[in-house]
Structure formats: C-alpha cells, structure tokens
Backbone as a printed PyTorch tensor [residue, N CA C, xyz], in Angstrom:
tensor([[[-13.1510,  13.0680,   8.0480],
         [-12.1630,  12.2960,   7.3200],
         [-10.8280,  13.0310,   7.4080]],

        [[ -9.7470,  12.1930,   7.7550],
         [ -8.5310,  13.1860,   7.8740],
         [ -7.8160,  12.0820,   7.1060]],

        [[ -7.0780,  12.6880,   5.8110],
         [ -6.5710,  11.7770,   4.3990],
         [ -5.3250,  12.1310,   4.8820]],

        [[ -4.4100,  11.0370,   4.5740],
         [ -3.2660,  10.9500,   4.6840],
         [ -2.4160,   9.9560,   3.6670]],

        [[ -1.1850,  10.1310,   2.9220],
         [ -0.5990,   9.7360,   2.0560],
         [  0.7410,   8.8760,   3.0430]],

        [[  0.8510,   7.4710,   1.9440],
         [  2.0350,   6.8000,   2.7120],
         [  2.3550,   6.1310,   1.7050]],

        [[  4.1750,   6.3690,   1.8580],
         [  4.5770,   5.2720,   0.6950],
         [  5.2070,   4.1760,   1.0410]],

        [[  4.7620,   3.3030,   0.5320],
         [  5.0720,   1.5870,   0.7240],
         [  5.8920,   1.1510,  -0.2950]],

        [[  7.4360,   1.0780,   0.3610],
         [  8.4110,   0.3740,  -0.2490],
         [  8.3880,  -1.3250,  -0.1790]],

        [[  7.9520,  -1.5780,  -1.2400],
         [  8.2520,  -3.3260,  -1.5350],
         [  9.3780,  -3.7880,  -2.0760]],

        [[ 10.7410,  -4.6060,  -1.4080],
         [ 11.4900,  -5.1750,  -1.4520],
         [ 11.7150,  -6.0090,  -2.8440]],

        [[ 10.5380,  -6.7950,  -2.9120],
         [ 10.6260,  -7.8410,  -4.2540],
         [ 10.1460,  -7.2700,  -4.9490]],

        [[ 10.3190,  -7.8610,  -6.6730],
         [ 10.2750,  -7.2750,  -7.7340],
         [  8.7050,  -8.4710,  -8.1380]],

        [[  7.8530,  -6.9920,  -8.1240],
         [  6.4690,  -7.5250,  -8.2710],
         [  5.9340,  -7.5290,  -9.9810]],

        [[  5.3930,  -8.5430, -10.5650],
         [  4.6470,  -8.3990, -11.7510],
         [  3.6940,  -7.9690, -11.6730]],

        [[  2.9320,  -7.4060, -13.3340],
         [  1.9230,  -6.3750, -13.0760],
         [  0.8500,  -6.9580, -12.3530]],

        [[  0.7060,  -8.3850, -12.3540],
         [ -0.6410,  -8.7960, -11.7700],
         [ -0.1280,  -9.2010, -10.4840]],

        [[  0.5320,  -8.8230, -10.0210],
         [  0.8910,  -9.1320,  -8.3920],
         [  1.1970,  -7.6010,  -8.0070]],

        [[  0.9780,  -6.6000,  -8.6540],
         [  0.6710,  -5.3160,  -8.5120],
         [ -0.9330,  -4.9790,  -8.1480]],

        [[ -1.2700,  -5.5980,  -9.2840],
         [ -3.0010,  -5.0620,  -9.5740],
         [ -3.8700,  -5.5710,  -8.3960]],

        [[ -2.9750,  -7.2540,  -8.0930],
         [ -3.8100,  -8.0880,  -6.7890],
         [ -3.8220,  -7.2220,  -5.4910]],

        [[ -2.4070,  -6.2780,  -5.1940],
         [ -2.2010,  -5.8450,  -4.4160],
         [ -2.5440,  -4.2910,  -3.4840]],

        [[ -2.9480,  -3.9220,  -5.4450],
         [ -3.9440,  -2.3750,  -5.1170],
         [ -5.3800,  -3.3110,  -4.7780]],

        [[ -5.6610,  -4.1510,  -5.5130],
         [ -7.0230,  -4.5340,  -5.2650],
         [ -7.4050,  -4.8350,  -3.5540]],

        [[ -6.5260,  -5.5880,  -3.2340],
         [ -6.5880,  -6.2620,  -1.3600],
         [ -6.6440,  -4.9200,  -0.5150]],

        [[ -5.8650,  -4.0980,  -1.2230],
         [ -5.2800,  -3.4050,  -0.0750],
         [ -6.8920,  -1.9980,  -0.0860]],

        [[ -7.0220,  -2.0100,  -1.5240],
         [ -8.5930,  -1.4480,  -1.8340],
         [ -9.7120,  -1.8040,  -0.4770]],

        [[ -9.3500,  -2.8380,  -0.4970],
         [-10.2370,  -3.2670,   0.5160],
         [-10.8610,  -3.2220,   2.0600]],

        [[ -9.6040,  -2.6020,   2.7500],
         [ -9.2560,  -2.1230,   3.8360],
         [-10.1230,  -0.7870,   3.8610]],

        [[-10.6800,  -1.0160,   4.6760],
         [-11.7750,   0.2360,   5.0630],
         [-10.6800,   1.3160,   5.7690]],

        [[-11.0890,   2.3120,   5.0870],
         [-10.5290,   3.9640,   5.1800],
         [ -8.8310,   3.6390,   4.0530]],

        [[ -8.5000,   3.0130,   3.1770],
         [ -8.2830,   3.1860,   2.0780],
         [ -8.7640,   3.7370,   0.7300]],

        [[ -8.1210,   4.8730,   0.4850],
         [ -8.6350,   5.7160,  -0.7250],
         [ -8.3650,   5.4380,  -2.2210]],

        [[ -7.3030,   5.3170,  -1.8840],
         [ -6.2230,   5.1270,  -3.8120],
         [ -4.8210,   4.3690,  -2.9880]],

        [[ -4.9070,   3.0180,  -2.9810],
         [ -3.7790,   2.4510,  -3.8160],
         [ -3.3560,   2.5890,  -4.8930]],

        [[ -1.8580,   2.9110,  -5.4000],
         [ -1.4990,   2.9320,  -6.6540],
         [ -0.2410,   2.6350,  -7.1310]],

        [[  0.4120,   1.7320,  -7.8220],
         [  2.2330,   1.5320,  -8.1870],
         [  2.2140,   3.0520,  -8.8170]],

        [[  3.0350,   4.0620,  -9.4760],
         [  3.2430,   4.5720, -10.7100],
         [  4.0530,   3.7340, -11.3220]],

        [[  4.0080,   3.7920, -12.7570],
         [  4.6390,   3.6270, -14.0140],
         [  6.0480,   3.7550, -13.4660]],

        [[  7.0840,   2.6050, -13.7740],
         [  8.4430,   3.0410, -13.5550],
         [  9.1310,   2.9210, -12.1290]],

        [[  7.9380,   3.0970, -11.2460],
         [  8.8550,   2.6590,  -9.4570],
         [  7.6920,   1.4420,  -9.0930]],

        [[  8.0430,   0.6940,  -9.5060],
         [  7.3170,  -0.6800,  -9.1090],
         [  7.2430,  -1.3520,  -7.8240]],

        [[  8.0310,  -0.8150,  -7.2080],
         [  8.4470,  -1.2280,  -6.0420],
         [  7.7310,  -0.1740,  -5.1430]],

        [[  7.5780,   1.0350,  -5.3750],
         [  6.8660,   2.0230,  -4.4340],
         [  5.1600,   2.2450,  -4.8410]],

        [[  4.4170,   1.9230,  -3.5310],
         [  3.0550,   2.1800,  -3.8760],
         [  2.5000,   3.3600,  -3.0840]],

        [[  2.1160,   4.0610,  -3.5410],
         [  1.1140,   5.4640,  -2.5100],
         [  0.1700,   4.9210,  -2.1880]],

        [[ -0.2430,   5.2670,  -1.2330],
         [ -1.4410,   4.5370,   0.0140],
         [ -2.2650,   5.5400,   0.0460]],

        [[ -3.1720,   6.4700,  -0.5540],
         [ -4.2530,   7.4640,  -0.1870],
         [ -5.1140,   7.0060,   0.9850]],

        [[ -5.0300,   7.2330,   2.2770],
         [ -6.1950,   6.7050,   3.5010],
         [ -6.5490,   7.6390,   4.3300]],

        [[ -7.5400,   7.0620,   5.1580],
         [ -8.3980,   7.9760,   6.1960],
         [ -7.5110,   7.6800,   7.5460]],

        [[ -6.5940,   8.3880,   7.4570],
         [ -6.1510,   7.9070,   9.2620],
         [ -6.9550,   8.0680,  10.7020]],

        [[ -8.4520,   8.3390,  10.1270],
         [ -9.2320,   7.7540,  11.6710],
         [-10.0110,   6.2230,  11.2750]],

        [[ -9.6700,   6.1020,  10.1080],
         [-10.1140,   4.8680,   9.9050],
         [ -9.2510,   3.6680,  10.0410]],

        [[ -7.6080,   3.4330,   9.5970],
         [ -6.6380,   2.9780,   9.2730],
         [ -5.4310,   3.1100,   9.6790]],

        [[ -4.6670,   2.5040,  10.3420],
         [ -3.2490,   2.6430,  11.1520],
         [ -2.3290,   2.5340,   9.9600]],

        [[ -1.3570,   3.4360,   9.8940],
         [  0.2090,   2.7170,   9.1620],
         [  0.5430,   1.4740,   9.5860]],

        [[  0.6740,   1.0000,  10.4950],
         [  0.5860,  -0.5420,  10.9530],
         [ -0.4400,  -1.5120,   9.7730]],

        [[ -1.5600,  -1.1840,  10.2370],
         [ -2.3180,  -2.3180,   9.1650],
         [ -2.3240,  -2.1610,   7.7510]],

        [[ -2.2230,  -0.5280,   6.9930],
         [ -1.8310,  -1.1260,   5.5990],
         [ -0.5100,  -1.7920,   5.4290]],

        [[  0.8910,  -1.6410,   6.3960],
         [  2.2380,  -2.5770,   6.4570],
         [  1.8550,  -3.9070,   6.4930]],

        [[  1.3170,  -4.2450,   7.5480],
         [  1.0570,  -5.3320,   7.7730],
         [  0.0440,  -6.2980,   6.7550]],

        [[ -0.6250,  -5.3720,   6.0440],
         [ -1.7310,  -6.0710,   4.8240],
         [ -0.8310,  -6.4180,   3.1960]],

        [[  0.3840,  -5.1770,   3.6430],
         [  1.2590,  -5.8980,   2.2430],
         [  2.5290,  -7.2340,   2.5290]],

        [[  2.1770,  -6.8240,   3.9720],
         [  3.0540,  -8.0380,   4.6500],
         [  2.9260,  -9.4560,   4.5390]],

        [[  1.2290,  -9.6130,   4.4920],
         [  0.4790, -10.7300,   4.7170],
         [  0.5420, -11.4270,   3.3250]],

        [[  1.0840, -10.4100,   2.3410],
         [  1.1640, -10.7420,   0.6540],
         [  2.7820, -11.6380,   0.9390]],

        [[  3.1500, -11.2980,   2.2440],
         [  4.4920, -12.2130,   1.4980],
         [  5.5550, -11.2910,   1.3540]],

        [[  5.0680,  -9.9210,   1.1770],
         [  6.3450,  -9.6200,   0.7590],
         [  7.1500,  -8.7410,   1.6330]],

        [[  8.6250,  -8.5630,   1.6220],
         [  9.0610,  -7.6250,   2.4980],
         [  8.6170,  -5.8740,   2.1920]],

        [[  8.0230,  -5.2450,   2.9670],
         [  8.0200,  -3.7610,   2.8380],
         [  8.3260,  -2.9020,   4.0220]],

        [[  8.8470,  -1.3410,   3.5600],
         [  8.8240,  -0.9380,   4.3650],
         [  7.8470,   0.7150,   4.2910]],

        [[  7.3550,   1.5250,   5.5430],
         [  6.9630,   2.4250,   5.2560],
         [  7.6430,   4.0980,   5.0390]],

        [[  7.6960,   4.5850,   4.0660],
         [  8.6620,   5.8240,   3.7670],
         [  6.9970,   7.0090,   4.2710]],

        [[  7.8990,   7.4430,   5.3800],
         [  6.9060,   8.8930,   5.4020],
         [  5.9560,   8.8060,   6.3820]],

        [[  6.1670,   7.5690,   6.8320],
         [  5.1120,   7.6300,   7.8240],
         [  5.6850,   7.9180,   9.3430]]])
C-alpha cells in the first residue's frame, strides 16, 4: 500500500449533505482511505488513498461527475 494525501478544491459552495454525499461516493472508490471536508474550508476536501490502487485523475474526475467544478492542490 503506498498512501498518499490530495487536496480537492471545490469551486461551488457545497451544503452539509452535498458534503456527506460526496465523502460517501468518493468512499467508494477502491484504494480510497478517508475522504474528509474539515470544519470551516468547505470547499477543500483531503483525499487519504492508495496510489497503486487510484489515479489523481479518477478521484478529480469522481468529484467531477458530482457536477461540480474542482481542482487538485498537491498533486
């Protein structure tokens, strides 16, 4: 397992349950560890993943598919 952290800047201003939907989906993605908003940057989510499991491409592209604009910081 080789873990790697990425932060996902989201453009639109998300409510908590279009937060929670979004750790949940993105939960889903095999070699995803911890999705998470913090408290206060709503707009930035940390991506905990397995990068032999998971491209920076497909978690972008999985918050993409939500619709919304993002971009990736750090990757």
């Amino acid at each position: 397992m080789n873990l790697s952290d990425v932060l996902v800047h989201i453009n639109e201003e998300l409510s908590a349950e279009q937060r929670n939907a979004l750790e949940e989906d993105m939960r889903g993605l095999s070699g995803v560890v911890a999705p998470r908003f913090n408290p206060g940057q709503d707009h930035l989510m940390l991506v905990a993943f397995d990068s032999d499991k998971v491209t920076h491409a497909s978690l972008l592209g999985r918050v993409q598919a939500h619709g919304y604009r993002a971009q990736l910081i750090g990757a």
